[in-house]
C-alpha positions in Angstrom: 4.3 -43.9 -30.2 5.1 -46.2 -27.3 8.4 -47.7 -26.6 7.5 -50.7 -28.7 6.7 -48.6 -31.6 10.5 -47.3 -31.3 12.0 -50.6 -30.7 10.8 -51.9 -33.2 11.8 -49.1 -36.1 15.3 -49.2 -34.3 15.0 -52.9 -35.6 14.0 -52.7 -38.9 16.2 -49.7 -39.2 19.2 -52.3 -38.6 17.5 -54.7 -41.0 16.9 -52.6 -44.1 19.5 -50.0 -43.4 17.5 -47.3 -44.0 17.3 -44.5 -41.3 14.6 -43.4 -39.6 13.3 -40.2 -37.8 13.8 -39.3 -34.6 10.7 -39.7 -32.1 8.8 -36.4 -31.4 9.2 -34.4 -28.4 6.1 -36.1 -27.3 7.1 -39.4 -28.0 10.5 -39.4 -26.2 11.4 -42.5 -23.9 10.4 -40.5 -21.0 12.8 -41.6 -18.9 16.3 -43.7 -18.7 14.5 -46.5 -17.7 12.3 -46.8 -20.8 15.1 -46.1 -22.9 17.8 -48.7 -21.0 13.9 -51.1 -21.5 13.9 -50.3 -25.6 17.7 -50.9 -25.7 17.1 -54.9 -24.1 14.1 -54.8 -26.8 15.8 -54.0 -30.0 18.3 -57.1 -28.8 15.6 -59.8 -28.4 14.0 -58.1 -31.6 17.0 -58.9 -33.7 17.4 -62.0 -32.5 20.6 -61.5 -31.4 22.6 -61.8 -28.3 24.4 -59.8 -26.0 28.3 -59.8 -26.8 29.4 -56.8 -24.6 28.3 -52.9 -23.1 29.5 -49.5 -24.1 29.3 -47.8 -20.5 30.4 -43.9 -20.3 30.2 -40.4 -18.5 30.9 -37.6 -19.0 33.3 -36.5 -15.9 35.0 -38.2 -13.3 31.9 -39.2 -10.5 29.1 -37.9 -13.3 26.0 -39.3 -14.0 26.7 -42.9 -15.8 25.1 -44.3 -18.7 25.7 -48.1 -21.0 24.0 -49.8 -23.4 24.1 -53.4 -25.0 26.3 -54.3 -27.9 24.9 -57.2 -30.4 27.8 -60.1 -30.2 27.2 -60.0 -34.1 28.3 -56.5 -34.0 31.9 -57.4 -31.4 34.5 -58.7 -33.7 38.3 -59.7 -33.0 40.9 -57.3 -34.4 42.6 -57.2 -37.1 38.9 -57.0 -38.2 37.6 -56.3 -41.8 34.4 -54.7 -42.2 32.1 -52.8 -44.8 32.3 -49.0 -44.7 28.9 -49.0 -46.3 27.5 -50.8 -43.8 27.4 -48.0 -41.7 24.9 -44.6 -41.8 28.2 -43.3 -40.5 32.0 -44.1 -39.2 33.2 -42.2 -36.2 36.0 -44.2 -34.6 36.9 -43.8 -30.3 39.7 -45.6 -28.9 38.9 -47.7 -25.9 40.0 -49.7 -22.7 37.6 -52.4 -22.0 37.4 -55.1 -18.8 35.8 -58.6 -19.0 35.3 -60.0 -15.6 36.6 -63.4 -14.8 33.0 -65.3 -13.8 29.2 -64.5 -14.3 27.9 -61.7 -11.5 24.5 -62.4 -10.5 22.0 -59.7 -9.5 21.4 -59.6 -5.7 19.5 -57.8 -2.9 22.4 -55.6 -2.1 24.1 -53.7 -3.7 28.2 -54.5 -4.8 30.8 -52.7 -3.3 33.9 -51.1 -5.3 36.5 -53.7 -4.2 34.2 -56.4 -4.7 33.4 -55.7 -8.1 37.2 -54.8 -9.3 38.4 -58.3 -7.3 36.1 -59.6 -10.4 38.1 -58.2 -13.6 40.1 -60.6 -15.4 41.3 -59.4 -18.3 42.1 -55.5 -20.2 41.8 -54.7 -23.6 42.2 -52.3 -26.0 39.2 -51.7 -28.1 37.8 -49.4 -31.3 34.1 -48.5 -31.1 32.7 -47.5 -34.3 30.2 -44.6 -33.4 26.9 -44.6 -35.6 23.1 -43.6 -35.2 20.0 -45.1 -36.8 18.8 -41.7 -36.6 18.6 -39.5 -39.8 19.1 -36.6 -37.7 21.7 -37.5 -35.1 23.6 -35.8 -33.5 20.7 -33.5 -32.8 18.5 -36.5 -31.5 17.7 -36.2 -27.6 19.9 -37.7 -25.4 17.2 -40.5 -24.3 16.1 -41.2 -27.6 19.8 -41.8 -28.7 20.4 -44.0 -25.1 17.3 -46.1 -26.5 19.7 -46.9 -29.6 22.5 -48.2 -27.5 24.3 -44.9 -26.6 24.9 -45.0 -31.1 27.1 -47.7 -30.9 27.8 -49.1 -34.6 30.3 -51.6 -33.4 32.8 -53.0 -31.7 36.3 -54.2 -31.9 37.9 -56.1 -29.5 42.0 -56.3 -29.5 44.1 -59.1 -27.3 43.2 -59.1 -23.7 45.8 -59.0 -20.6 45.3 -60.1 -17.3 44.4 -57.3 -14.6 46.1 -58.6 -12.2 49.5 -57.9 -14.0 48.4 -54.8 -14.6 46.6 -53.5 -12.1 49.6 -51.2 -9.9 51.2 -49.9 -12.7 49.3 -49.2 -15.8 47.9 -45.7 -16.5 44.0 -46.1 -16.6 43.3 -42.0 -16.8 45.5 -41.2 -19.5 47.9 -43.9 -20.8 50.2 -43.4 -23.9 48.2 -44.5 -27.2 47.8 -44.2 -31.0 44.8 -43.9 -33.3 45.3 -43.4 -36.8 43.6 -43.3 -40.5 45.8 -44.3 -42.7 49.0 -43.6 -41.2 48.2 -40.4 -40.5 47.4 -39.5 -36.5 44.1 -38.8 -35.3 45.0 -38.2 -31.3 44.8 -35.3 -30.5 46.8 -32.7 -28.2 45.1 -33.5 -24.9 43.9 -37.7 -24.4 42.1 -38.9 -21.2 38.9 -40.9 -20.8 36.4 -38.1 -19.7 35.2 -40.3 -16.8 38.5 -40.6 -15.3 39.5 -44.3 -14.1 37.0 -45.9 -16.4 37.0 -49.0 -13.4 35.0 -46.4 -11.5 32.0 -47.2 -14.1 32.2 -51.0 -13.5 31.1 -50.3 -10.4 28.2 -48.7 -11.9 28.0 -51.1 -14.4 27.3 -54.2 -11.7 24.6 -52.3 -10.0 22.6 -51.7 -12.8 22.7 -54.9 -14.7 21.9 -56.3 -11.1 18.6 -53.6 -10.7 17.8 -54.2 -14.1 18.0 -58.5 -13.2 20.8 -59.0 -15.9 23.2 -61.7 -15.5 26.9 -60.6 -16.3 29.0 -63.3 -18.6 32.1 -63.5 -18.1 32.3 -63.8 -22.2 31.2 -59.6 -22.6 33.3 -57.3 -23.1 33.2 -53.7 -21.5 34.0 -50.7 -23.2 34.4 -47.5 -21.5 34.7 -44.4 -23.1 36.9 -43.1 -25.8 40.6 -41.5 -24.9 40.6 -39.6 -28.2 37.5 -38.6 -29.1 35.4 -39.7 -31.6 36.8 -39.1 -35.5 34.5 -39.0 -38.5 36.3 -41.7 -41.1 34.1 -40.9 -44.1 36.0 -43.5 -46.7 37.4 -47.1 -46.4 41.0 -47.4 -45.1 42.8 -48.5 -42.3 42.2 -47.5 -38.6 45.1 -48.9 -36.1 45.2 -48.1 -32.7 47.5 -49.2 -30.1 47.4 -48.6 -25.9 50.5 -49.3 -24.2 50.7 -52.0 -21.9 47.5 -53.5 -23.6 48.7 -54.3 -27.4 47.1 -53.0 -31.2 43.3 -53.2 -32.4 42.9 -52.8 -36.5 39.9 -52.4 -38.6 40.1 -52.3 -42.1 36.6 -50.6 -43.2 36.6 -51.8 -47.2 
């Protein structure tokens, strides 16, 4: 199987919506640079365009990782969408940045202050978590970076400008809400297990600019859940609210 052969089943897995297998051992991505290569293929495959990045790690200073989100798949809260379109719903609350212009790729690479001198806007977000793997979660971690980190979808709440926020707002562990329901799903210790999630926009610039991507101003970047990620196995109601940044809604019918 080469990395064409798995784009394109991650494809028609989106298509039909029909699962598939998980590559074998021997036909991993073998290495993050295939995968983040399958990830930019599965986009162009679907015919689709980029609409915004899930980017993530798993400590403060760890090892980063994004992937691409279809803009047919980033949807304005209060947002109402099909449980059954989904293999599965796990729900993360997020904070997310859009920058205020494009960033280009360059020789060099961008500095911290530079790239945080670019944010325009905050935003509270809700990532749906899914897989097009039968098996996940016990997929390999390349194979599910190749299917954009399992990002189902994304919803995007009211943005606020950064500057206004910048000095005083809580970025490692502000006070928020995520519920089913009604009933809470935070739980007794919230954070974003990167830290500052601006840390990974730094990240973020420097490997859309190795990878020759041009950042729009228009994407929206999400940056790892303060919660956790909840398994919502029915249709309902899932509100979540960040304060400082405003409510995001999804009711999954």
């Amino acid at each position: 199987m080469t990395q064409y052969d798995l784009a394109h089943r991650l494809v028609e897995a989106r298509r039909q919506h029909r699962p598939i297998d998980a590559p074998p051992l021997d036909s991993l991505p073998p290495d993050a640079a295939t995968a983040y290569a399958i990830q930019q293929a599965v986009i162009a495959g679907l015919g689709d365009a980029t609409g915004a990045w899930k980017i993530g790690a798993r400590a403060p200073g760890g090892a980063a990782s994004g992937a691409p989100i279809p803009a047919s798949l980033v949807v304005p809260s209060p947002a109402r969408v099909g449980h059954a379109g989904f293999f599965r719903v796990l729900v993360e609350l997020e904070i997310a940045f859009r920058f205020a212009e494009a960033i280009e790729p360059r020789g060099r690479a961008y500095a911290r202050d530079e790239v945080l001198s670019k944010v325009g806007v905050v935003l509270p977000t809700i990532e749906i978590v899914d897989s097009r793997f039968a098996e996940w979660p016990n997929v390999a971690p390349l194979a599910q970076l190749a299917d954009a980190q399992n990002n189902g979808a994304l919803i995007t709440g009211h943005p606020v400008a950064y500057a206004g926020l910048a000095r005083g707002f809580d970025f490692v562990s502000p006070e928020l809400e995520l519920s089913f329901d009604g009933d809470s799903l935070v739980p007794d210790t919230t954070g974003n297990p990167a830290g500052d999630p601006r840390e990974l926009l730094v990240w973020f610039v420097n490997h859309c600019a190795a990878m020759g991507i041009t950042i729009e101003p228009e994407w929206t970047l999400t940056t790892g859940s303060y919660v956790g990620a909840h398994n919502v196995d029915k249709p309902g109601i899932v509100r979540g609210h960040i304060d400082g940044l405003g409510e995001v809604e999804i009711e999954l019918t």
